[in-house]
C-alpha positions as CSV (number, residue, x, y, z in Angstrom):
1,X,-8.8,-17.0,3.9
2,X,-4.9,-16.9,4.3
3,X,-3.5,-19.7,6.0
4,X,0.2,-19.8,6.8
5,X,2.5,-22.6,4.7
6,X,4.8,-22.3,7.7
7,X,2.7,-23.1,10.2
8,X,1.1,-26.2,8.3
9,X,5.2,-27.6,8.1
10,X,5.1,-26.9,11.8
11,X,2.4,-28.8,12.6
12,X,3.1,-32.2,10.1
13,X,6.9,-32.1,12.3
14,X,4.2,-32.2,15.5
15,X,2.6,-34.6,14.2
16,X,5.6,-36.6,12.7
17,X,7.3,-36.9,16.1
18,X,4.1,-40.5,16.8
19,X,6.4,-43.3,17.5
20,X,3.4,-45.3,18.9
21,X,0.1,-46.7,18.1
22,X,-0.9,-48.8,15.1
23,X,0.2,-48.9,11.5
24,X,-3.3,-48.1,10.5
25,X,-3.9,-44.8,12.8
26,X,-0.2,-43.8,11.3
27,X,-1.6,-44.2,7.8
28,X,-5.1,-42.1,8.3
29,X,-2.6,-39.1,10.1
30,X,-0.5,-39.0,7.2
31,X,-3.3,-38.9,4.8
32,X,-4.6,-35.7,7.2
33,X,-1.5,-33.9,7.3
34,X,-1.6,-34.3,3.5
35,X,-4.5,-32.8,2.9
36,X,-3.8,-29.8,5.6
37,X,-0.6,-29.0,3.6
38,X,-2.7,-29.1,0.3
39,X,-5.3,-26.7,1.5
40,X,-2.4,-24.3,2.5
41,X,-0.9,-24.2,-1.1
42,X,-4.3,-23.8,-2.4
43,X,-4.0,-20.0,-1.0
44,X,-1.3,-19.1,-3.2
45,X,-3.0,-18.2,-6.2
46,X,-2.6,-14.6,-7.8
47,X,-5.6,-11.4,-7.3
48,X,-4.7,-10.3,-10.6
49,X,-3.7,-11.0,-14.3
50,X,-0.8,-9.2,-16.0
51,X,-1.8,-7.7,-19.0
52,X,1.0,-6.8,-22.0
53,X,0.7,-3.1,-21.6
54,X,2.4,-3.3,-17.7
55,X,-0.9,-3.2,-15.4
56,X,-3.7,-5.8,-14.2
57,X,-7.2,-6.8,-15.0
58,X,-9.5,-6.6,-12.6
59,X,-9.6,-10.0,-10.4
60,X,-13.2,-9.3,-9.1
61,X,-13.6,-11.3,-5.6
62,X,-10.4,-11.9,-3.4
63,X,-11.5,-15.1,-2.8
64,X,-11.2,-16.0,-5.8
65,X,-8.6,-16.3,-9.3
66,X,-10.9,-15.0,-12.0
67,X,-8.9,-13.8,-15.1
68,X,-11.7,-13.3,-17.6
69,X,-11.5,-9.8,-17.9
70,X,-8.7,-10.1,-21.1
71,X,-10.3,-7.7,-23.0
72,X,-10.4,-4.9,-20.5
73,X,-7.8,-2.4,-21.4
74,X,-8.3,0.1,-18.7
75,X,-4.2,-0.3,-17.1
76,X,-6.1,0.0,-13.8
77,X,-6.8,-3.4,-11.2
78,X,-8.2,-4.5,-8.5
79,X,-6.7,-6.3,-5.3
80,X,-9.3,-7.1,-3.6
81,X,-9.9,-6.8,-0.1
82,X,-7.9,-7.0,3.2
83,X,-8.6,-7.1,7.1
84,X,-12.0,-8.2,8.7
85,X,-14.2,-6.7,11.6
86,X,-16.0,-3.8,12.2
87,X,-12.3,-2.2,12.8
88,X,-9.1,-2.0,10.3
89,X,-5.8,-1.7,11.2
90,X,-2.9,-0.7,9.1
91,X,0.0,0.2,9.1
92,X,1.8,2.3,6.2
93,X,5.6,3.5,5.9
94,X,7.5,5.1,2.5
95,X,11.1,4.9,1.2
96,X,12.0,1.8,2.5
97,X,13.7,-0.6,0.6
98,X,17.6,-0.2,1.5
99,X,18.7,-3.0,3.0
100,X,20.2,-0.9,5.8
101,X,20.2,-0.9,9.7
102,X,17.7,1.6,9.8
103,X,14.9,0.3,7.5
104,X,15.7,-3.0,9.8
105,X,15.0,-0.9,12.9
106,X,11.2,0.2,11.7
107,X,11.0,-3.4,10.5
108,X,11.2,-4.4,14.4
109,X,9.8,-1.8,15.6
110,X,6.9,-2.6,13.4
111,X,6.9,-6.1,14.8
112,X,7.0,-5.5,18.8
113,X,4.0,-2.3,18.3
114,X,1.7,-5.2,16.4
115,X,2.9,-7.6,19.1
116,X,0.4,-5.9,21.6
117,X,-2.0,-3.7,18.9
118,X,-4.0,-5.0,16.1
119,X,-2.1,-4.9,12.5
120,X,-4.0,-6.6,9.1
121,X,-2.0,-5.2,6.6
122,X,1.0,-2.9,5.3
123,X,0.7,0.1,2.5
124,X,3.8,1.4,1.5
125,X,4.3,4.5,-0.1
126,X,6.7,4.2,-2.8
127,X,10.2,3.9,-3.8
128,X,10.4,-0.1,-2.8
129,X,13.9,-0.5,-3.9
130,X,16.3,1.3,-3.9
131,X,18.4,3.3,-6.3
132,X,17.2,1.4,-9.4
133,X,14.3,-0.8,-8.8
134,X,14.1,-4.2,-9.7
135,X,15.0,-5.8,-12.5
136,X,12.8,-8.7,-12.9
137,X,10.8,-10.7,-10.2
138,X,14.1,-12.9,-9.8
139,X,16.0,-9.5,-8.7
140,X,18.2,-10.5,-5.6
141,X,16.7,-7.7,-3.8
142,X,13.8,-9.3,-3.4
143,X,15.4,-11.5,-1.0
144,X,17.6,-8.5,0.8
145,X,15.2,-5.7,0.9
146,X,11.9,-7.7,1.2
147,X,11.7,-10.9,3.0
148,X,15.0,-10.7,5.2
149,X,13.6,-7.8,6.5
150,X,9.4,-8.4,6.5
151,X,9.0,-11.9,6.5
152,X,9.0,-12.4,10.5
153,X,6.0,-9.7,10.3
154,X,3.6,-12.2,8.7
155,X,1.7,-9.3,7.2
156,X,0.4,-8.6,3.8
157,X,1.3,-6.0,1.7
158,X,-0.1,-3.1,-0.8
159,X,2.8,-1.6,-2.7
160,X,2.5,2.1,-4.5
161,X,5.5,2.6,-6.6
162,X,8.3,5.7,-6.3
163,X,10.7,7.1,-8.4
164,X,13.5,4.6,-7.9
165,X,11.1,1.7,-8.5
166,X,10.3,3.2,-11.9
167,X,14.0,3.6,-12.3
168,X,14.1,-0.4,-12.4
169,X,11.1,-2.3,-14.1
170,X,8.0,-1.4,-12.2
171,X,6.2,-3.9,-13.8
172,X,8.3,-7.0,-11.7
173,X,6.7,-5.6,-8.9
174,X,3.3,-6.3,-10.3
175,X,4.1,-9.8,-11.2
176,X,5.3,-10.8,-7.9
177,X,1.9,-10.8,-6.6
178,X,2.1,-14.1,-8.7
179,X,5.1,-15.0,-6.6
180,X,4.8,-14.1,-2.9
181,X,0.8,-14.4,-1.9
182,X,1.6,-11.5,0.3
183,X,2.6,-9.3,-1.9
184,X,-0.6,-7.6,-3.7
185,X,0.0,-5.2,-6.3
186,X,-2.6,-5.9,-8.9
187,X,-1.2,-3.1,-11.3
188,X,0.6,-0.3,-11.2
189,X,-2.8,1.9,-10.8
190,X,-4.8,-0.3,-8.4
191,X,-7.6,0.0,-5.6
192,X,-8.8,-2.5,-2.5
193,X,-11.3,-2.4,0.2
194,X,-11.0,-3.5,3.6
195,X,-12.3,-5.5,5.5
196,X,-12.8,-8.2,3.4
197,X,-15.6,-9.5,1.7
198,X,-17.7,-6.2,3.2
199,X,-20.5,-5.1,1.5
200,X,-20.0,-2.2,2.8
201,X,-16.1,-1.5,3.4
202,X,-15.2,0.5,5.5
203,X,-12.2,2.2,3.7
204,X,-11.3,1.9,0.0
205,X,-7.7,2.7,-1.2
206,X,-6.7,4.5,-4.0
207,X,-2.9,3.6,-5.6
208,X,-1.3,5.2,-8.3
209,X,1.7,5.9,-9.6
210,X,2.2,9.6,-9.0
211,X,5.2,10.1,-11.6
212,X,5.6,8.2,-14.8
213,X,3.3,8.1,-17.2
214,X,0.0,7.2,-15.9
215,X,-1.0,10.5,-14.7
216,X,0.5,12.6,-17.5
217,X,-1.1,14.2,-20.8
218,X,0.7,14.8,-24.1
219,X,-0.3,18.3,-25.9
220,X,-3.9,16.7,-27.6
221,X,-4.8,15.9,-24.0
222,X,-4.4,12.3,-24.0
223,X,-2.9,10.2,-21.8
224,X,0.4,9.6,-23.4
225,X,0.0,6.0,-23.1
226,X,-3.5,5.6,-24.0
227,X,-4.7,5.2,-20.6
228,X,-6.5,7.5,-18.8
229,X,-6.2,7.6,-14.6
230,X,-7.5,10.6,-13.6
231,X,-11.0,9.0,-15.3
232,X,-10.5,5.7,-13.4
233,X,-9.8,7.4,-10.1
234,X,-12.9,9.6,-10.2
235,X,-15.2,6.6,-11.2
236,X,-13.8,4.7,-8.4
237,X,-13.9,7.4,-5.8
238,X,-17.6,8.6,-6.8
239,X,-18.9,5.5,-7.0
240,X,-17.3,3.8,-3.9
241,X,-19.7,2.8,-1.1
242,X,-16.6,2.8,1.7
243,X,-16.8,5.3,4.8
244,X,-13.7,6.3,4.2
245,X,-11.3,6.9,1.2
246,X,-7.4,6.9,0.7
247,X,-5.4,8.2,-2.3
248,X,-2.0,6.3,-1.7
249,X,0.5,8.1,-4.0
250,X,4.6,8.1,-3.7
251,X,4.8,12.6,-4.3
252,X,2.8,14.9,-1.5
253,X,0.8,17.0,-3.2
254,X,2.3,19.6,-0.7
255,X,5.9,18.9,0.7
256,X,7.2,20.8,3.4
257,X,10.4,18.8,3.3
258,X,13.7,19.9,1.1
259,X,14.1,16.3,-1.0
260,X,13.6,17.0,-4.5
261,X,10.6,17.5,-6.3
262,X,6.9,17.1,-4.8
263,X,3.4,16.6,-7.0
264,X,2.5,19.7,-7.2
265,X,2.8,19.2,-11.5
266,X,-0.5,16.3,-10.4
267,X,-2.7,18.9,-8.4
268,X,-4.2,20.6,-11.7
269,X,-5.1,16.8,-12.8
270,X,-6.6,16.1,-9.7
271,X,-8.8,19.0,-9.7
272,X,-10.1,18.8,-13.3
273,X,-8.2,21.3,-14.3
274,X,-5.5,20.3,-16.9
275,X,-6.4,19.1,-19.6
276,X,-9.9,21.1,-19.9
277,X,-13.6,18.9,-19.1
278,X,-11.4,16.5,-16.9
279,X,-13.3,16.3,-13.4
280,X,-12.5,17.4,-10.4
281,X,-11.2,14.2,-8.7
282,X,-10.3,16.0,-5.3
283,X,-13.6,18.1,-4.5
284,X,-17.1,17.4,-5.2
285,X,-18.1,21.3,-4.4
286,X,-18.2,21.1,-0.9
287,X,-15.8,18.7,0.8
288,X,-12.9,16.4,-0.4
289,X,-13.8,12.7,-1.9
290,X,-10.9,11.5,-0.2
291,X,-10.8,11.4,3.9
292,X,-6.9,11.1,3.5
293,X,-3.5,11.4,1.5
294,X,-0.9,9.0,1.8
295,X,2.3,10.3,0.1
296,X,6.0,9.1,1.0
297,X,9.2,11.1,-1.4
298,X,10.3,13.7,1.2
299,X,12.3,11.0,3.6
300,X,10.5,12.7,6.7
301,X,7.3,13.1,8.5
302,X,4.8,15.3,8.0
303,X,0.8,16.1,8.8
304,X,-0.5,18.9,6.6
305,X,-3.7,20.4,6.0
306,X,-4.7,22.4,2.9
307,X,-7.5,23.8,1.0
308,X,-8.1,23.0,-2.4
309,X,-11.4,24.2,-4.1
310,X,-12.4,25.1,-0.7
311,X,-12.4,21.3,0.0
312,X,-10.1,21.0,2.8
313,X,-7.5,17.8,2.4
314,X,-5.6,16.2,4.8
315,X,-2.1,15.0,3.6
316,X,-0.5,12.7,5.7
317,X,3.8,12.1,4.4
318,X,5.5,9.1,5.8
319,X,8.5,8.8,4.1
320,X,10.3,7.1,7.2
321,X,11.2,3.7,6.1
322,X,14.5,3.2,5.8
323,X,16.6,6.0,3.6
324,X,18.5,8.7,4.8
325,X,16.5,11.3,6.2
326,X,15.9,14.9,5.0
327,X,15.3,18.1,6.5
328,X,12.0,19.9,6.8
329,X,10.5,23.2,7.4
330,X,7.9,23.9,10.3
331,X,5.5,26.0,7.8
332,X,4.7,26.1,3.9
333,X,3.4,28.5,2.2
334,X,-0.3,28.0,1.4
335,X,-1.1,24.9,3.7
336,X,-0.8,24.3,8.1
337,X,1.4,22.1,9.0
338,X,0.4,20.1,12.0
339,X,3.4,17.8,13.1
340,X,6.7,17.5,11.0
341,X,9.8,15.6,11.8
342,X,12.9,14.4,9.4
343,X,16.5,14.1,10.0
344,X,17.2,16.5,12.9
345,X,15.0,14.4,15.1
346,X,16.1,11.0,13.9
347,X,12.6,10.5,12.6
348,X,12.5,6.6,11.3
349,X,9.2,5.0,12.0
350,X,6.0,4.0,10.7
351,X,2.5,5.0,10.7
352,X,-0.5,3.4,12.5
353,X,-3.8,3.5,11.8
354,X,-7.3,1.8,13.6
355,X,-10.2,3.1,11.3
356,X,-13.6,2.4,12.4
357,X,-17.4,3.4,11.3
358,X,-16.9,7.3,12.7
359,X,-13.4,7.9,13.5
360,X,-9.6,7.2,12.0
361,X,-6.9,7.1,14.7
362,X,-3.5,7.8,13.7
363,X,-0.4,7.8,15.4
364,X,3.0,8.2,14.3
365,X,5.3,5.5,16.1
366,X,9.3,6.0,16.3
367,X,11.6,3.2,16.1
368,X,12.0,3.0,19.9
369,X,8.4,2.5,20.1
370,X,7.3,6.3,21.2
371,X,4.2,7.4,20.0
372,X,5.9,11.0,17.7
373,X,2.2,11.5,16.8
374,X,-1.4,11.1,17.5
375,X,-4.6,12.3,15.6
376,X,-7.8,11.7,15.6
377,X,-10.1,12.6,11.9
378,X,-13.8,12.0,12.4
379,X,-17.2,11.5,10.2
């Protein structure tokens, strides 16, 4: 349960304002108030133990702060879970953390869509601050780039880190979970469900870090720093009991935009390919494990379908947070595009989602509130 520290302030000032009635009833509301404001701090507690090597234990339950799992080396956590209900609603943006007008503009534009439709939690899709990252969890950008900007939103939020964030040390990012209650990045390589506390969620999420080094092999095919994420991604994903599965990554698999590199280097991994007896994380034979790809990197927008192993994936690119935009192409060679947008059309904005039992609606909302996009994928 998340209760809000502000709103328990707000309500000992209400309170605070009785300039009548006896001592004794004056004494018993303080005593109240007291224990209201206690039970709000109590919700501050951390999802997730740092371990030396940079990543999280598992933290089991969300409810709780279990952090008995010391000897579990895996570099991979848990968060545990997010929304409630028979429907989630997220939202998810990429490239964000600037500081600028425009990363300000989705901010709001964020805030007045989930004035008047259903929003549980943010994912973002990489590159949190920019150009270098953070230094450490006392990092001033913490303040400029995070809560100036997403505080007023009141929403939690499930960080995948970019380029730029590894730039910095990635690692602050993990420990501010410690810090801020609503940031939850139990490792650098990390899964949740929603909603919460569901014994049967209805989507899991899959984050890694899509550059540096989790996802890399030396020549001896190992991981080359002992730990091994293609291996925890495909026991997650095969043994998940969530309708619907998301692999949240900061590089597209396929980019149809013209910023820099895209993960292409990654698709070999993910379909058990390089090194050799590595399984195929993507396709079980005859469809994809994962109902969707979230991927940020290109600065632009961008629904693209692709066949992989004759499993067809959908790729959904939301780099639109906040940093300059980029150009993009209306095709790419080997996949369908099926909406694109970047700098030509001004393309800031976020995506939306509402996921329920048989269907995942999407729409792609523009910083003046115009719905860019709208999809519907089904069971």
């Amino acid at each position: 349960m998340q209760l809000n520290t502000q709103r328990c302030h707000s309500e000992w000032n209400e309170e605070s304002r009785v300039t009548t009635g006896s001592f004794a009833l004056l004494r018993m509301t303080a005593f109240l108030l007291l224990l209201a404001l206690a039970a709000c701090d109590a919700t501050t507690e951390f999802r997730g133990t740092p371990l030396p090597d940079g990543n999280a234990s598992p933290s089991g339950s969300a409810d709780d702060g279990d952090t008995d799992d010391e000897d579990d080396d895996s570099g991979s956590g848990s968060a545990g879970g997010a929304g409630s209900g028979d429907t989630v609603s997220f939202v998810a943006f990429g490239d964000w953390g600037t500081g600028g007008d425009d990363q300000e503009a989705v901010a709001q534009a964020i805030g007045d869509y989930c004035a008047t439709e259903e929003c549980e939690f943010i994912v973002t899709l990489g590159d949190n601050f920019y150009s270098d990252g953070v230094d450490s969890v006392d990092d001033e950008l913490w303040q400029d780039y995070y809560h100036d900007v997403y505080d007023f939103l009141g929403l939690p939020f499930y960080p995948v880190v970019g380029n730029h964030d590894n730039d910095g040390t990635p690692q602050a990012e993990v420990e501010y979970s410690q810090i801020d209650p609503n940031w939850r990045m139990a490792a650098i390589d990390y899964n949740f469900t929603a909603p919460e506390g569901a014994t049967t969620p209805l989507l899991e999420f899959f984050l890694f870090d899509s550059e540096y080094p989790h996802f890399r092999y030396d020549g001896d095919d190992e991981a080359e720093d002992g730990y091994d994420a293609p291996t925890w991604m495909y026991d997650g994903v095969t043994t998940s009991t969530a309708t619907w599965k998301a692999m949240v990554m900061h590089h597209p698999l396929y980019n149809n935009g013209n910023h820099g590199s895209d993960g292409e280097d990654n698709i070999p991994v993910l379909l058990g390919e390089d090194p050799v007896g590595k399984p195929n994380i993507l396709c079980d034979g005859t469809q994809s494990r994962f109902d969707l790809i979230l991927s940020g990197h290109a600065h632009s927008f961008s629904h693209i379908r692709t066949s992989m192993d004759g499993c067809e994936v959908e790729q959904l690119v939301i780099g639109t947070g906040g940093a300059d935009l980029k150009t993009v192409n209306a095709t790419l060679e080997g996949a369908e595009v099926l909406a694109t947008g970047g700098d030509a059309e001004d393309l800031y904005g976020f995506g939306w989602f509402q996921v329920t039992e048989d269907e995942a609606l999407f729409r792609f909302i523009t910083t003046d509130g115009t719905v860019f996009y709208e999809t519907t994928f089904t069971k």
